[in-house]
ZADO-1210 file (C-alpha; in nm, 4 decimals, padded with zeros to 6 digits):
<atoms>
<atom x="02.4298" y="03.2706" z="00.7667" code="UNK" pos="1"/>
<atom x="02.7671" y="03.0834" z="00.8359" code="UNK" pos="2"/>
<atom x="02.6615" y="02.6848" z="01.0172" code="UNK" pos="3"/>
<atom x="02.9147" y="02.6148" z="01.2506" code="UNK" pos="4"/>
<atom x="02.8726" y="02.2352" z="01.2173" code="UNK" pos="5"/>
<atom x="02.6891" y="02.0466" z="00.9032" code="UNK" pos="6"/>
<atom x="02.5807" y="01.7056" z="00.9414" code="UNK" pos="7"/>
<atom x="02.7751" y="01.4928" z="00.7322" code="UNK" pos="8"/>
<atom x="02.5792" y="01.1459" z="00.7078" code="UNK" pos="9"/>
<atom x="02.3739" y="01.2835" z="00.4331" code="UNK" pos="10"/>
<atom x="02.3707" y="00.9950" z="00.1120" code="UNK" pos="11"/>
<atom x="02.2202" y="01.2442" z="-00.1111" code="UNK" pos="12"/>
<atom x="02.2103" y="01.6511" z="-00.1558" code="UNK" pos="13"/>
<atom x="01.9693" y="01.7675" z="-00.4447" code="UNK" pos="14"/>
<atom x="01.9511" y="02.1166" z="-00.5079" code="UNK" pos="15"/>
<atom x="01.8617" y="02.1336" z="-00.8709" code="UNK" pos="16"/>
<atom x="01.6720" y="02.3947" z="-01.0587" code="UNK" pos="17"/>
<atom x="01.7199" y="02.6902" z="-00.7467" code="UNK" pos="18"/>
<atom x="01.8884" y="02.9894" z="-00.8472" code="UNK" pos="19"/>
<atom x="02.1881" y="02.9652" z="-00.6468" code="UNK" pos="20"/>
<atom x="02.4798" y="03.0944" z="-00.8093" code="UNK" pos="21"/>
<atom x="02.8477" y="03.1683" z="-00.6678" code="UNK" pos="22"/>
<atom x="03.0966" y="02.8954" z="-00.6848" code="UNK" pos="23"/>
<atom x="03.0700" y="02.5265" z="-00.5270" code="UNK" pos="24"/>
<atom x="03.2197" y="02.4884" z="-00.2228" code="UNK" pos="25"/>
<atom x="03.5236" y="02.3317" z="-00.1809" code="UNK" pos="26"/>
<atom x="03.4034" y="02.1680" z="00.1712" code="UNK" pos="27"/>
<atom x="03.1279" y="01.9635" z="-00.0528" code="UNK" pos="28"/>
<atom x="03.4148" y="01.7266" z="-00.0818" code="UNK" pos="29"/>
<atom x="03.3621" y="01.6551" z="00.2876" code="UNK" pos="30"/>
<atom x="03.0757" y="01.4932" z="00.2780" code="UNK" pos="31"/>
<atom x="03.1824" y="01.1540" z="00.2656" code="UNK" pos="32"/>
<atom x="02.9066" y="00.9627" z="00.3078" code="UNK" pos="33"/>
<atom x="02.7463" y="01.0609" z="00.0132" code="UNK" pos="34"/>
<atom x="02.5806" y="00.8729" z="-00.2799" code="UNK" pos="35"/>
<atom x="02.4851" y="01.1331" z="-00.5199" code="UNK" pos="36"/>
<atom x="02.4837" y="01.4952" z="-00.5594" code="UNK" pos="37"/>
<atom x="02.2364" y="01.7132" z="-00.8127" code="UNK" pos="38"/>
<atom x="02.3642" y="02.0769" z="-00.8439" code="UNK" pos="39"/>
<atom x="02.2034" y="02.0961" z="-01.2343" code="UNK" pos="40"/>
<atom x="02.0134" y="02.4031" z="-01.3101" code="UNK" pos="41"/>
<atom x="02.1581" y="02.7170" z="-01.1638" code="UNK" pos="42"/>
<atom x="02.3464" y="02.9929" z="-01.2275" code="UNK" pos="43"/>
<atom x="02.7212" y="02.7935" z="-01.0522" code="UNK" pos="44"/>
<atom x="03.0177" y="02.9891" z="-01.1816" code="UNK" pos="45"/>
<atom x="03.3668" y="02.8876" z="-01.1641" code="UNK" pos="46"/>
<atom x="03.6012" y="02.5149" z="-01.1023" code="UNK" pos="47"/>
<atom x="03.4159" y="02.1861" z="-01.0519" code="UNK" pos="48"/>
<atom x="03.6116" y="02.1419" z="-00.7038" code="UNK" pos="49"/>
<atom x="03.8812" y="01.8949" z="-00.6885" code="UNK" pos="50"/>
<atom x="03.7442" y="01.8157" z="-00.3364" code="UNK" pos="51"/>
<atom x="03.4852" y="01.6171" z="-00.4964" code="UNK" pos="52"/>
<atom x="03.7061" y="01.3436" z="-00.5641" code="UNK" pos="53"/>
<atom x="03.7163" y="01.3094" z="-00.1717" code="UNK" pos="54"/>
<atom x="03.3227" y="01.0988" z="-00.2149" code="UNK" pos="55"/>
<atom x="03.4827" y="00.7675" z="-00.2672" code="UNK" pos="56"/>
<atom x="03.0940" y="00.6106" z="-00.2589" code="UNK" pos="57"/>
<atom x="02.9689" y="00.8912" z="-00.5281" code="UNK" pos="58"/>
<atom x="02.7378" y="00.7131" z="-00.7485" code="UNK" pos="59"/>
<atom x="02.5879" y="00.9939" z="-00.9192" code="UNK" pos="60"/>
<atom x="02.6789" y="01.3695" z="-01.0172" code="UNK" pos="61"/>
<atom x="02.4967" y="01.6168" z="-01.2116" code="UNK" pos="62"/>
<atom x="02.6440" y="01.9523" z="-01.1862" code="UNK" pos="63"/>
<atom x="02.4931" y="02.0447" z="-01.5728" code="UNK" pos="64"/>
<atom x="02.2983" y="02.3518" z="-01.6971" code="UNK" pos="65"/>
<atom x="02.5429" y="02.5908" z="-01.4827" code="UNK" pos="66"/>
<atom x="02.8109" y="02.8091" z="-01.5869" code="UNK" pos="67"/>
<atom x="03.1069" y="02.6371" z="-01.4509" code="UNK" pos="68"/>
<atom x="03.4578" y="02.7593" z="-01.6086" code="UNK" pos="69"/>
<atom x="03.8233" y="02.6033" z="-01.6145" code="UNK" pos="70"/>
<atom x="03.9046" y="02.2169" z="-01.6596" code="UNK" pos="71"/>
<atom x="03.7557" y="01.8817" z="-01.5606" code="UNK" pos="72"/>
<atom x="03.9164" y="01.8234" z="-01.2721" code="UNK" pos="73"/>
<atom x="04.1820" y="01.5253" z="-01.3605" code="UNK" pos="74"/>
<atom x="04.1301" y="01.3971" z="-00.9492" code="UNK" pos="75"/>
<atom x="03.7486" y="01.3252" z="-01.0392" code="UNK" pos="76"/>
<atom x="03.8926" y="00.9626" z="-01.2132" code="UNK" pos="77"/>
<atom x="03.9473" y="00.8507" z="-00.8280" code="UNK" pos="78"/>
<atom x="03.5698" y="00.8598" z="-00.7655" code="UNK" pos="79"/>
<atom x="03.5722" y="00.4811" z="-00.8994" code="UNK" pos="80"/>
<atom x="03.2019" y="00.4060" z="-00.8023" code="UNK" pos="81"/>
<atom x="03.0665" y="00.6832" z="-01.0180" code="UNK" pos="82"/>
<atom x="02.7636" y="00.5644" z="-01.2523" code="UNK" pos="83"/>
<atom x="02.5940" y="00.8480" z="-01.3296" code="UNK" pos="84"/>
<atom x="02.8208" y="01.1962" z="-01.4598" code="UNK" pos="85"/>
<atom x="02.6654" y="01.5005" z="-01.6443" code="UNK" pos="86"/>
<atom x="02.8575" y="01.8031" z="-01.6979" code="UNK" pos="87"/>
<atom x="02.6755" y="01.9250" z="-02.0332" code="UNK" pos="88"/>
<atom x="02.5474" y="02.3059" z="-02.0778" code="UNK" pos="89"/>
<atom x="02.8454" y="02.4684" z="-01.8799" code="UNK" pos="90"/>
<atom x="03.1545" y="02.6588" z="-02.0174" code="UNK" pos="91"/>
<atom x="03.4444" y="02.4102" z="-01.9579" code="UNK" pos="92"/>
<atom x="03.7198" y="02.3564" z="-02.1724" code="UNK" pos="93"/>
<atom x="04.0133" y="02.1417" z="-02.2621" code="UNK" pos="94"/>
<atom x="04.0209" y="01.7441" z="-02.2349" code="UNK" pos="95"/>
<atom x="03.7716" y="01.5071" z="-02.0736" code="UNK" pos="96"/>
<atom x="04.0126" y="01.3051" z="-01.8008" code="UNK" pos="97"/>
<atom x="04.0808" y="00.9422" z="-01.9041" code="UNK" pos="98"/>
<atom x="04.1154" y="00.7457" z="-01.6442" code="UNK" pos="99"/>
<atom x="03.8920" y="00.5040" z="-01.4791" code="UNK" pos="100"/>
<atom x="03.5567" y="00.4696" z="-01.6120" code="UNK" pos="101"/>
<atom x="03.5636" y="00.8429" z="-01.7616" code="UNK" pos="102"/>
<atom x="03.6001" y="00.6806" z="-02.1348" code="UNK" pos="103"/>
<atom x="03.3029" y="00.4753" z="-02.0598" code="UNK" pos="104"/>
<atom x="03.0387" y="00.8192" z="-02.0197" code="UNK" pos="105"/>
<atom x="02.8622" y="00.8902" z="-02.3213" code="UNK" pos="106"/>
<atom x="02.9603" y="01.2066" z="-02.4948" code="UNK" pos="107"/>
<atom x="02.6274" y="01.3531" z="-02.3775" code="UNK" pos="108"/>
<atom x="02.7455" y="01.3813" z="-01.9977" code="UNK" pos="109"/>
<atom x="03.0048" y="01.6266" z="-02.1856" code="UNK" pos="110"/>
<atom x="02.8097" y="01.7858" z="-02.4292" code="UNK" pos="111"/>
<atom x="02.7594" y="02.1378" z="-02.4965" code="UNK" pos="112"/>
<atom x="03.0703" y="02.2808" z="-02.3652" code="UNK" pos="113"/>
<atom x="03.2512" y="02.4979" z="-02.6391" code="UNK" pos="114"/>
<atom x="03.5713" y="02.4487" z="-02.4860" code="UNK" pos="115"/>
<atom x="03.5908" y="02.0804" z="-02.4345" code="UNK" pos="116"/>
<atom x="03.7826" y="01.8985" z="-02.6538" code="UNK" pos="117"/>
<atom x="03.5694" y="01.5928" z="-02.7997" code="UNK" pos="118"/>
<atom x="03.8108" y="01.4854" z="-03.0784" code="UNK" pos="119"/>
<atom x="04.0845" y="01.3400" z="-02.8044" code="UNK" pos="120"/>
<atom x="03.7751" y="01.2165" z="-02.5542" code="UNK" pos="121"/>
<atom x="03.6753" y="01.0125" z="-02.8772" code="UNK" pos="122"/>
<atom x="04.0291" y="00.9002" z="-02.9557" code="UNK" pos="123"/>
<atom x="04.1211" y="00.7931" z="-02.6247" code="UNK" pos="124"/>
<atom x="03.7843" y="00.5357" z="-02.6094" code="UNK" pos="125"/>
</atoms>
């Protein structure tokens, strides 16, 4: 089913532990009004989208337990209100962004991603 319009004053979308699978949509990062966002437990495959970093008030986001692929994206250090980040039990790889408050997550909002590289998160703390 294809919705021609969505709402977009939602302040919070939780669709953990579903079995939804296919990649995130990009047109998540429209949703600007909201405050948190719980994709954990499913079967998500490929990028975390950049688009995300279009939720300036994004408090909390818990995309962990997919299979997400490719890199953190860098753009996610705009979301300056973020409190709350885990991204553990997924497949991404390379470096942990450094801006903003990203150096201030513990390494468990990271953890369990073969690819990531925890050395230069820890170094750049």
């Amino acid at each position: 089913m294809e919705l021609v319009n969505v709402l977009t004053i939602f302040t919070s979308i939780d669709f953990s532990c579903n079995k939804f699978n296919g990649s995130i949509p990009e047109e998540i990062g429209e949703l600007k009004s909201l405050y948190a966002i719980n994709l954990s437990n499913n079967a998500f495959t490929g990028a975390v989208p950049s688009s995300l970093s279009n939720l300036s008030q994004l408090d909390s986001l818990d995309l962990s337990s997919n299979k997400l692929s490719g890199q953190i994206p860098s753009e996610l250090t705009k979301l300056t209100f973020l409190a709350f980040l885990n991204l553990s039990y997924n497949q991404l790889v390379w470096r942990i962004p450094s801006g903003a408050q990203f150096p201030t997550f513990d390494t468990a909002s990271f953890g369990v991603n073969k690819g990531i590289n925890m050395g230069a998160f820890f170094n750049s703390r």
